[in-house]
C-alpha positions in Angstrom: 5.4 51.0 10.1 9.0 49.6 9.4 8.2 47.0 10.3 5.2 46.2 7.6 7.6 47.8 4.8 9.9 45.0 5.8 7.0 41.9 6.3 5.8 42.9 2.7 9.0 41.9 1.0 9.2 38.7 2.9 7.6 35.1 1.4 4.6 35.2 3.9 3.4 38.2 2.2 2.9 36.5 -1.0 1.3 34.0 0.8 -1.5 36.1 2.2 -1.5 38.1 -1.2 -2.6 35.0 -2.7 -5.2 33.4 -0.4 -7.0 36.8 -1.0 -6.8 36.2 -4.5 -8.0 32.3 -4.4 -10.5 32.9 -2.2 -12.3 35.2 -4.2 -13.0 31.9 -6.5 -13.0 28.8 -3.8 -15.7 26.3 -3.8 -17.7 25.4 -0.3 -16.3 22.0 -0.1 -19.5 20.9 1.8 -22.1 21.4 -0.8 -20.5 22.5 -4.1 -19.7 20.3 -7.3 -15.8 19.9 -7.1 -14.9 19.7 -10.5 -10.7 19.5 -11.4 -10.5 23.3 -11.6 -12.7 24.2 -8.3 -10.5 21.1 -6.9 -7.5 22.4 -8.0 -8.5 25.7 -6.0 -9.3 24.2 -2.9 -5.9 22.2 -3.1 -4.2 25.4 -3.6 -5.9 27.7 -0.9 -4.4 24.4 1.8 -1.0 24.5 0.4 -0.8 28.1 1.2 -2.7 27.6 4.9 -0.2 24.7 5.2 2.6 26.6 4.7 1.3 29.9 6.5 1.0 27.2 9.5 4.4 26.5 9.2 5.6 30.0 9.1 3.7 30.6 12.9 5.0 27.2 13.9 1.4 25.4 14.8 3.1 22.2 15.0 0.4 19.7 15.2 1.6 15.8 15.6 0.5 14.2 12.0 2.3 10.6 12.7 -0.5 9.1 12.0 -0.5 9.5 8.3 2.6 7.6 8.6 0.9 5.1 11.5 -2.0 4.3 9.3 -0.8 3.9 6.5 -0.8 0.2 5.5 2.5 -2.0 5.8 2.1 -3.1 2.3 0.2 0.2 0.5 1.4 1.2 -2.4 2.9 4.0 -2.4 5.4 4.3 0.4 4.3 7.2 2.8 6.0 10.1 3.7 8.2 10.0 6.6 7.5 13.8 7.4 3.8 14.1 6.9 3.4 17.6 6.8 0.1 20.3 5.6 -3.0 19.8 4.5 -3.4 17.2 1.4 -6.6 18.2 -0.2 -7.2 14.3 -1.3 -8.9 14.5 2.3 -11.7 16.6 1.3 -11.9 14.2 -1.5 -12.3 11.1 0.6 -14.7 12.9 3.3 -17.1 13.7 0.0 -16.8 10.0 -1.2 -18.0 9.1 2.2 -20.1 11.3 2.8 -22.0 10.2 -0.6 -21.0 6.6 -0.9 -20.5 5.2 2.5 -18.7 2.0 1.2 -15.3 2.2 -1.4 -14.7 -1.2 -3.3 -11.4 -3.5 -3.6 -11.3 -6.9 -5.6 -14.8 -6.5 -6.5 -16.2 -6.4 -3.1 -17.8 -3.1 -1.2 -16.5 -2.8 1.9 -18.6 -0.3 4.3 -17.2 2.5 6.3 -18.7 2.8 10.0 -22.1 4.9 9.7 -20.3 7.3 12.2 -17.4 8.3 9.8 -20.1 9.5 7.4 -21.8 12.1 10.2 -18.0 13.5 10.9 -17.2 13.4 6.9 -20.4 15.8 7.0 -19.4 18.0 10.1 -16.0 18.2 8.8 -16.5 19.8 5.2 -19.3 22.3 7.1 -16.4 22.8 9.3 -13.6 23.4 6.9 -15.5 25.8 5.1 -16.7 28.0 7.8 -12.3 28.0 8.9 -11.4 28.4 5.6 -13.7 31.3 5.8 -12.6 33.1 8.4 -9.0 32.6 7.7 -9.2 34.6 4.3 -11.3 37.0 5.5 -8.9 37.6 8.8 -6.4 38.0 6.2 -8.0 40.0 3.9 -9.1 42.4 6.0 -5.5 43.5 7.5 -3.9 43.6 4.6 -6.9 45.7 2.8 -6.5 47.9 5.8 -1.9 47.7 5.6 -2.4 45.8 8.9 -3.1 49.2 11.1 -3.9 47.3 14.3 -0.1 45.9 14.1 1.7 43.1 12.6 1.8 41.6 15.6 -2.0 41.4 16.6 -2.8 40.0 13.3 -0.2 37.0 13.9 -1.8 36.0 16.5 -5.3 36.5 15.1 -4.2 34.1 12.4 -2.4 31.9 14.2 -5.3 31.5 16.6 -7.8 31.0 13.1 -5.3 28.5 11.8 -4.6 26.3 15.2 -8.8 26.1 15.5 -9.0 25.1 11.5 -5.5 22.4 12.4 -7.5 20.5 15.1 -10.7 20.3 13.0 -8.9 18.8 10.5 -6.0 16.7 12.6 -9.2 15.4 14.1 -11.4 14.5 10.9 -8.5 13.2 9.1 -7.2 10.6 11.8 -10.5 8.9 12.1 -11.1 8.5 8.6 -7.4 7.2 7.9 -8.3 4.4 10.8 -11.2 3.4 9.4 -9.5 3.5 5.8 -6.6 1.2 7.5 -9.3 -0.9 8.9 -10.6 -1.9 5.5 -7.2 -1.9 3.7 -5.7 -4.6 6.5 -8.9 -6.9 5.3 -8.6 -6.4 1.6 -4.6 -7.5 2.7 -5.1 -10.5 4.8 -5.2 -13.4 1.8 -1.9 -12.0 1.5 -0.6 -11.3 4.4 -1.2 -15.1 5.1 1.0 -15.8 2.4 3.8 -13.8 3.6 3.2 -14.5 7.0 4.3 -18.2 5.6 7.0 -17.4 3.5 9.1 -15.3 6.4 8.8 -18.4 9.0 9.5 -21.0 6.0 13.0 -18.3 5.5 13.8 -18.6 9.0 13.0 -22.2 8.9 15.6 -22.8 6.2 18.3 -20.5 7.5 18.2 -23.1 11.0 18.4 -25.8 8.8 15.7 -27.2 10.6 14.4 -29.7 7.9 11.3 -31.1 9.2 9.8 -27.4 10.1 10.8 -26.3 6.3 9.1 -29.1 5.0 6.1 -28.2 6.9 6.1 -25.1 5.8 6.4 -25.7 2.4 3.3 -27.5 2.3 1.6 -25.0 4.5 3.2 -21.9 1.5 2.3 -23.8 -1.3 -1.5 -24.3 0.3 -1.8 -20.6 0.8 -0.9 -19.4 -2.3 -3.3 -22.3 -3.9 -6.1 -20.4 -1.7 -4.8 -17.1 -3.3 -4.9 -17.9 -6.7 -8.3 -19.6 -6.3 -9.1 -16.1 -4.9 -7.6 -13.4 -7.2 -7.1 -15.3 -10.8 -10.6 -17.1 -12.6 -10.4 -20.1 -14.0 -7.3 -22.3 -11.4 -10.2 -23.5 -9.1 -10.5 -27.0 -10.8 -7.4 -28.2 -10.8 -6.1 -28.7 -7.0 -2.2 -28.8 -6.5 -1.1 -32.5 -5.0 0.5 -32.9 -1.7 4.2 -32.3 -0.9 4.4 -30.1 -3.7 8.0 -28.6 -2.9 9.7 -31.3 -1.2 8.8 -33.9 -3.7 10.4 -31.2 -6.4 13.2 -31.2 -4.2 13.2 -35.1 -4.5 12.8 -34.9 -8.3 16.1 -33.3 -8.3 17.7 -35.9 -5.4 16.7 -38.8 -7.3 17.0 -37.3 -11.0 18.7 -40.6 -12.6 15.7 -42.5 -11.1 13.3 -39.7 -13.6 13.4 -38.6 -16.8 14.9 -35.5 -18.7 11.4 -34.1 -19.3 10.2 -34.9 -15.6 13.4 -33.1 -14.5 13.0 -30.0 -17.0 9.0 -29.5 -15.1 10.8 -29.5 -11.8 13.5 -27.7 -12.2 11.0 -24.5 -13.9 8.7 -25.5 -11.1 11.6 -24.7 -8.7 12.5 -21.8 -11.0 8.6 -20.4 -10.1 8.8 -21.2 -7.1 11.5 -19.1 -6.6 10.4 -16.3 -8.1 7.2 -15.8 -6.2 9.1 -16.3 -3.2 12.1 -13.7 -3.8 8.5 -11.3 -5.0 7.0 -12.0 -1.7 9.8 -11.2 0.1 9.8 -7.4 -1.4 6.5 -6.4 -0.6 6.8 -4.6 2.3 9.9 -2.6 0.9 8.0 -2.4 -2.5 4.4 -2.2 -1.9 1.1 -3.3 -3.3 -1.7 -1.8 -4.5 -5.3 -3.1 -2.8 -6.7 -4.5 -6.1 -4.9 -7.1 -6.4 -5.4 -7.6 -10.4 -3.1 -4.5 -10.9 -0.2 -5.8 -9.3 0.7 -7.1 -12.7 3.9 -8.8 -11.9 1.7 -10.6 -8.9 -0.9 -12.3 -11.1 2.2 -12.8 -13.8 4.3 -15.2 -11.1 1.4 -16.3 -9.3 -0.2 -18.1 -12.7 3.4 -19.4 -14.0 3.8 -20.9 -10.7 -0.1 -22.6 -11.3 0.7 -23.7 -14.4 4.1 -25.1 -13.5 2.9 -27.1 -10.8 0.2 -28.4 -12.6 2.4 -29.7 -15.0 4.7 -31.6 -12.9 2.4 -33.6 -12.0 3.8 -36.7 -13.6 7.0 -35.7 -12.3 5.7 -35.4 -8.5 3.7 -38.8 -9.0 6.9 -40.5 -9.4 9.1 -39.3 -6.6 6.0 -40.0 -4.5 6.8 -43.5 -4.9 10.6 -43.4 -3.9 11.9 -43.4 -0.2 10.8 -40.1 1.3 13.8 -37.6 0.8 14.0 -36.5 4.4 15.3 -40.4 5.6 17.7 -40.4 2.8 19.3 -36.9 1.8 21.5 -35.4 4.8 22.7 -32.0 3.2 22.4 -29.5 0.8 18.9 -29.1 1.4 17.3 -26.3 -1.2 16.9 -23.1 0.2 16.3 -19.7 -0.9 19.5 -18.7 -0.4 21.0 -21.3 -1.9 19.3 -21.1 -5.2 18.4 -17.6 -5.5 21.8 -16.9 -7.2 20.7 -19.4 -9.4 17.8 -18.1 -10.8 19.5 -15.4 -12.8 21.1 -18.6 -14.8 17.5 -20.2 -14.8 15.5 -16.9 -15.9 18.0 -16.8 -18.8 17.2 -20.3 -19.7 13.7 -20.5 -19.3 12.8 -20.3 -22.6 15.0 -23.0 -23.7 12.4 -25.3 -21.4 8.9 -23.5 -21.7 9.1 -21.7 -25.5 5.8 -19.3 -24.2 8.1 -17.3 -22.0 
């Protein structure tokens, strides 16, 4: 009997004090309306069962929050997935009632099969859910008589059964989610596919490669924009965009002071996206691509700006090709990103809109 006198004054008490008291008021996740309140319940009642799980040690492997979890998702997962995020029930509902979720304007299905388990698994985590309260309920209605440690095992046993049923539900829908989300990410995943070999191919110095690869960046992100911003599809970009820019400013007393004041903010954008580009797997994005703000900002000053070199471009076109005549200080990202602090800070002075 000590030994309950003891348990009741510990932190797992309280737990099981309040599941009683939640359950009393839960919503079956299967069929019910889950309004904020009743959702709010629910996400309560699986922070307590994730934390009573902890207590008796039922130490499922959830890496694959973390493994799933897209390279470029906003935001950044946690590194020590842990419990039971009620968001799940969320997404097996949306499944189960809308078998397709929407990025960039475009539905993109889940597999029919995710919708059966999305069904199965809400029947399933009410029915555990269930039986978990009322295991606990009972022993502490009755001060645990049949011993404390019969009803830890009874529970642990309940909450193991209820872990797999959801370990199991919630790794194939976060698949199937990661399935769509590397789609939505390819257009940009080509683009900084690009930009990471064009870096390598400027830190080898290896000029021909870079200048390929330029034109191969500056292509992509042209396909992009076309994509993700209305409105740039009528005006195409001209060849050699970035290595005749890079002329521009090798031949600049052969252009003039405006041509060179377009290139040098056409560099200056250039940049920009580039350094942005760089980030995203550190910073993340989100899947609709319209509210990565900054995104559409640099993506649309770098349209603009090559648009209106054109002139500029035209005229180096015309002069010896840069790669037979220039033999160093070729324009890198590292080279010039110090300078962009200095050309942010003098932007205006060129382009009085910014």
């Amino acid at each position: 009997h000590g030994d309950v006198v003891k348990f009741k004054q510990t932190r797992e008490y309280c737990l099981l004090k309040e599941c009683v008291a939640i359950q009393t008021s839960l919503p079956f996740v299967a069929v019910d309306s889950l309004d904020q309140s009743s959702f709010r319940k629910v996400s309560r009642f699986l922070n307590m069962v994730g934390l009573l799980a902890d207590h008796l040690a039922i130490d499922s492997e959830k890496d694959y929050r973390f493994d799933y979890h897209h390279k470029y998702l906003a935001p950044t997962p946690q590194f020590f997935p842990f419990g039971y995020d009620a968001d799940v029930i969320r997404y097996a509902r949306q499944v189960q009632n809308e078998p397709s979720v929407k990025y960039n304007g475009k539905e993109k299905p889940f597999p029919e099969e995710l919708r059966v388990l999305s069904e199965k698994f809400l029947a399933d985590v009410d029915y555990y859910m269930t039986n978990v309260a009322t295991t606990i309920e009972k022993r502490v209605q009755a001060d645990f008589a049949s011993g404390l440690q019969k009803f830890k095992m009874d529970l642990r046993e309940d909450l193991t059964k209820f872990d797999e049923v959801w370990v199991k539900y919630e790794l194939e829908y976060v698949k199937a989610n990661h399935a769509i989300i590397s789609e939505v990410f390819q257009p940009i995943e080509n683009v900084i596919v690009l930009e990471c070999q064009l870096t390598e191919a400027e830190e080898r110095l290896d000029i021909e490669a870079k200048q390929e690869l330029e034109n191969a960046f500056v292509q992509e992100v042209q396909a992009f924009t076309h994509l993700f911003i209305p409105g740039t599809t009528s005006d195409l970009f001209p060849a050699d965009v970035i290595p005749l820019a890079e002329g521009c400013i090798f031949y600049e007393s052969k252009v003039t002071e405006e041509m060179l004041s377009q290139t040098k903010l056409l560099i200056r954008d250039y940049l920009e996206l580039r350094v942005y580009l760089e980030k995203i797997p550190e910073a993340r994005i989100h899947p609709n691509i319209e509210e990565n703000k900054l995104l559409i900002r640099l993506l649309k000053n770098f349209h603009a700006s090559v648009l209106q070199a054109h002139e500029a471009l035209a005229a180096v076109a015309k002069l010896p090709k840069m790669i037979d005549t220039k033999t160093s200080d070729w324009m890198t990202k590292r080279l010039l990103v110090p300078d962009l602090k200095f050309m942010q800070r003098t932007a205006h002075l060129v382009r009085p809109d910014l």
